[in-house]
C-alpha positions as CSV (number, residue, x, y, z in Angstrom):
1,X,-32.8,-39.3,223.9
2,X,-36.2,-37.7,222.2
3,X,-35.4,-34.5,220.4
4,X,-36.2,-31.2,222.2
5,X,-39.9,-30.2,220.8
6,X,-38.3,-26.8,220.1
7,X,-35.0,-26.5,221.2
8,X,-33.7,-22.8,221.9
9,X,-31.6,-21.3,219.2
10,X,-28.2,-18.9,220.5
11,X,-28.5,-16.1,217.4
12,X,-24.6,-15.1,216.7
13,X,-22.5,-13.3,214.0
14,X,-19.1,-14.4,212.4
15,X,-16.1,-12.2,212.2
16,X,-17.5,-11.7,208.6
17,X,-20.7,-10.7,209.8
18,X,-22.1,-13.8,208.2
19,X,-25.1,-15.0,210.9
20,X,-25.3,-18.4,212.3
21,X,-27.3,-20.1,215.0
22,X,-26.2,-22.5,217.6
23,X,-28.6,-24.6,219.4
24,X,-28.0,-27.8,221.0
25,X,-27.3,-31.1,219.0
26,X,-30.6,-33.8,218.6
27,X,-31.0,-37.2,217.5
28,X,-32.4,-36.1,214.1
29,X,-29.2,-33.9,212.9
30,X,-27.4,-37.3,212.1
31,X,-28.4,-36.4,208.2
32,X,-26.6,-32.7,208.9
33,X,-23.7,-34.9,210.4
34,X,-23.5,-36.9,207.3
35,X,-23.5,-34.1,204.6
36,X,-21.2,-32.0,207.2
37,X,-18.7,-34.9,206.6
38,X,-19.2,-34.8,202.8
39,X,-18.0,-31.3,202.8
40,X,-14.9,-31.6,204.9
41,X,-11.5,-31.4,203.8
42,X,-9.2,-34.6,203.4
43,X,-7.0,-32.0,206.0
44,X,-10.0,-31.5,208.4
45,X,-10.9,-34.9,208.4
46,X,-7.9,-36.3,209.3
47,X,-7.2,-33.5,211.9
48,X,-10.6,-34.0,213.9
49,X,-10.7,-38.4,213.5
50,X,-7.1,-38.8,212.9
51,X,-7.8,-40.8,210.3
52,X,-9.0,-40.1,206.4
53,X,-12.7,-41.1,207.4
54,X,-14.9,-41.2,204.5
55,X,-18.4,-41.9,206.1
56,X,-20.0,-42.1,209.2
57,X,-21.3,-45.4,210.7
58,X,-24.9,-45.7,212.5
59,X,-23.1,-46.2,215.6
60,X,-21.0,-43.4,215.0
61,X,-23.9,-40.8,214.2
62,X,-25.7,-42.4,217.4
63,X,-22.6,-41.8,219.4
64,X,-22.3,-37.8,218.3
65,X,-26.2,-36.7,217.6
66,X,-28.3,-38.7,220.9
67,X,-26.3,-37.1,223.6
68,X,-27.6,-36.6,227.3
69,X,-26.3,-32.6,227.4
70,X,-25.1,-33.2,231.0
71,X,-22.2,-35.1,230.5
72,X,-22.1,-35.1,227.2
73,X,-22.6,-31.6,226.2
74,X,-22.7,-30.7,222.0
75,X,-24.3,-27.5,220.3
76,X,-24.0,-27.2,216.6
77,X,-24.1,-24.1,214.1
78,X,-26.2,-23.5,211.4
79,X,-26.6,-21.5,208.4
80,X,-30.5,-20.6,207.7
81,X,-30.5,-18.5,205.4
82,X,-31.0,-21.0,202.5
83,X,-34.1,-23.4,201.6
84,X,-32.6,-25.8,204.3
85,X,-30.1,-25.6,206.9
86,X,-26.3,-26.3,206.6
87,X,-24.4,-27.6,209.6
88,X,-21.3,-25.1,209.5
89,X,-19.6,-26.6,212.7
90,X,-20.0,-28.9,215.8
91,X,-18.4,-28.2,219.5
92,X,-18.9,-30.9,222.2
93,X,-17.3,-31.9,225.8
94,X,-17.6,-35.4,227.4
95,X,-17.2,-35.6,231.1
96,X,-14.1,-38.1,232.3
97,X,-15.9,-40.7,234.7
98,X,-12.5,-40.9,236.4
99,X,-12.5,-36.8,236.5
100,X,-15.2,-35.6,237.2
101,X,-13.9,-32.0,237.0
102,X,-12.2,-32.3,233.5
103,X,-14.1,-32.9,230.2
104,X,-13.0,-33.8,226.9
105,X,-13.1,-31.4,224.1
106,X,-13.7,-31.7,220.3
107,X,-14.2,-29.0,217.5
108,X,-15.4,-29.0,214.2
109,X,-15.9,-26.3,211.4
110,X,-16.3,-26.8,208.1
111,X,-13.7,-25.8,205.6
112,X,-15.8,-22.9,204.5
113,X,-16.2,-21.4,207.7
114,X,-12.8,-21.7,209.2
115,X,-11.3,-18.6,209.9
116,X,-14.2,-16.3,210.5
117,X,-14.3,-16.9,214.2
118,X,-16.7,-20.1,214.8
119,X,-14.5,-22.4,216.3
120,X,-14.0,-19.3,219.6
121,X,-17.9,-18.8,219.1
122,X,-18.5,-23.0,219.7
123,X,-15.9,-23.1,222.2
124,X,-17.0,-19.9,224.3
125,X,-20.6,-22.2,224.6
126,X,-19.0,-25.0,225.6
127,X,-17.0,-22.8,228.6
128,X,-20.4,-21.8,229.3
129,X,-22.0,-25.0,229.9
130,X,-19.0,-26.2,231.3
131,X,-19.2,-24.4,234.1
132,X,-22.6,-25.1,234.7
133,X,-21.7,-28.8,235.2
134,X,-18.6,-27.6,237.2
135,X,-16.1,-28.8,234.8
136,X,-13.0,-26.5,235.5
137,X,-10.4,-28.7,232.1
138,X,-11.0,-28.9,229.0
139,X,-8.9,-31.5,227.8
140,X,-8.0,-32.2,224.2
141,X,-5.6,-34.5,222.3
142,X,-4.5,-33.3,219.5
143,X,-2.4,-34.7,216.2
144,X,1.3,-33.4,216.8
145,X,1.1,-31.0,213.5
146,X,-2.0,-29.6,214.3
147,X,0.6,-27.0,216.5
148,X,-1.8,-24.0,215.8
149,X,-4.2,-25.1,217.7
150,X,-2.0,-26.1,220.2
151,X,-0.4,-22.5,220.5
152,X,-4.0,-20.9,220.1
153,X,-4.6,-22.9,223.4
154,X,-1.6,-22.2,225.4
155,X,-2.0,-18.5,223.9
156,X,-5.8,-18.5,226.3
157,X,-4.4,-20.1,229.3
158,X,-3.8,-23.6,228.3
159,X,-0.7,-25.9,228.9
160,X,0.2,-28.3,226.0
161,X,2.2,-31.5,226.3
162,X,3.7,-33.2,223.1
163,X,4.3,-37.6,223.6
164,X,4.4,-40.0,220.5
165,X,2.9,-37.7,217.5
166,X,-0.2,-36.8,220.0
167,X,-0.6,-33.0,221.7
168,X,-2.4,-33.2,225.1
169,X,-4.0,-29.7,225.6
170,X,-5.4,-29.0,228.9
171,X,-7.2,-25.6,228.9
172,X,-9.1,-24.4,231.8
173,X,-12.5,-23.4,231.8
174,X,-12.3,-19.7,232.0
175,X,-15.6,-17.8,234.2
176,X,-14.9,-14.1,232.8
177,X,-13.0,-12.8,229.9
178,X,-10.7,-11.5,233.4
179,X,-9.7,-14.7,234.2
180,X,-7.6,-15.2,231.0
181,X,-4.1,-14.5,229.8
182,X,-3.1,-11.3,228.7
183,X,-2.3,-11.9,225.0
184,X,-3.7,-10.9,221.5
185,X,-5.2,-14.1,221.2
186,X,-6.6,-14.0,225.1
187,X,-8.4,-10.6,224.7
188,X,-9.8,-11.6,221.4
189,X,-11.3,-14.3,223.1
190,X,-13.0,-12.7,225.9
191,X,-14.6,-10.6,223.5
192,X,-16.0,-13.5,222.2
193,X,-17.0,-14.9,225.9
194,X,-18.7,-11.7,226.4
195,X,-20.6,-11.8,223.0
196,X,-21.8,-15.4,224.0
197,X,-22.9,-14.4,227.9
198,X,-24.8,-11.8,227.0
199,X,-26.5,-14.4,223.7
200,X,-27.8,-16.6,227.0
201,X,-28.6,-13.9,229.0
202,X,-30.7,-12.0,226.2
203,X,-31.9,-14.9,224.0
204,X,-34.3,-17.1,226.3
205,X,-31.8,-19.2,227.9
206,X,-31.6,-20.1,231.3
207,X,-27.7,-19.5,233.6
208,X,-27.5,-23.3,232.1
């Protein structure tokens, strides 16, 4: 798939205040996908490709940079406020062919951006162009000690079960911040949904 011309970029700020932009993932971020890589922990390497990957093949970067964006959906954030940008962090769904109304779902931040909020930011644009595609599950499997993301789902509405050192998270795609659980985590996360809605709505986006 050609690269958008000029692809639309989602302006957002981290629980720091630190601002980054999300925009939709092209064929030519592969180099961002390779230094991203160079800068992740041993720890967040093996908790996103389950193993201690050291580099990305050419088949690999095809596979997570030249996706369709209808069933395979993956935005990206940046920092630009250097000389070039950084890739801070990569969300993406892929539609199950056998179900068409559940998606996988993969997140990654980099180590230096953890904790300020991107992951909820990347995951809030995935809901939203979930639902465009009428996807109602996210589904993720997860390494069995990665249990805090595991709670942090069940803690928004999802269910978790645990089999042979693998989580299976199913989450579903929440339409308003009133849809979710009543917890800490929840209403932090509606926030966040709400920031994101009303980024599409006031940044040049259309509903999807």
């Amino acid at each position: 798939m050609p690269d958008s011309p000029d692809p639309a970029l989602l302006r957002l700020r981290l629980d720091d205040g630190r601002p980054v932009v999300l925009r939709p993932v092209q064929p030519s971020d592969a180099p961002l996908l390779k230094r991203g890589l160079d800068r992740l922990s041993d720890a967040s390497r093996l908790t996103r490709f389950f193993s201690p990957l050291d580099h990305l093949s050419e088949q690999q970067l095809d596979y997570l940079t030249d996706v369709d964006q209808r069933t395979h959906v993956a935005w990206g954030a940046l920092d630009l406020s250097g000389d070039e940008p950084v890739g801070l962090g990569i969300g993406r769904f892929v539609q199950l062919p056998q179900e068409p109304g559940v998606a996988e779902v993969a997140l990654t931040v980099a180590d230096e951006a953890q904790r300020h909020g991107l992951g909820s930011r990347l995951l809030a644009v995935l809901f939203h162009q979930a639902r465009c595609r009428r996807i109602a599950t996210f589904r993720a499997v997860l390494m069995a000690q990665n249990r805090p993301l595991a709670r942090y789902a069940q803690m928004i509405g999802g269910t978790a079960g645990f089999d042979e050192g693998e989580t299976t998270v199913d989450l579903p795609v929440a339409a308003t911040a009133g849809d979710l659980p009543e917890t800490p985590e929840a209403t932090a996360f509606g926030r966040v949904l709400e920031e994101v809605e009303a980024a599409f709505a006031g940044q040049g986006f259309g509903d999807c």
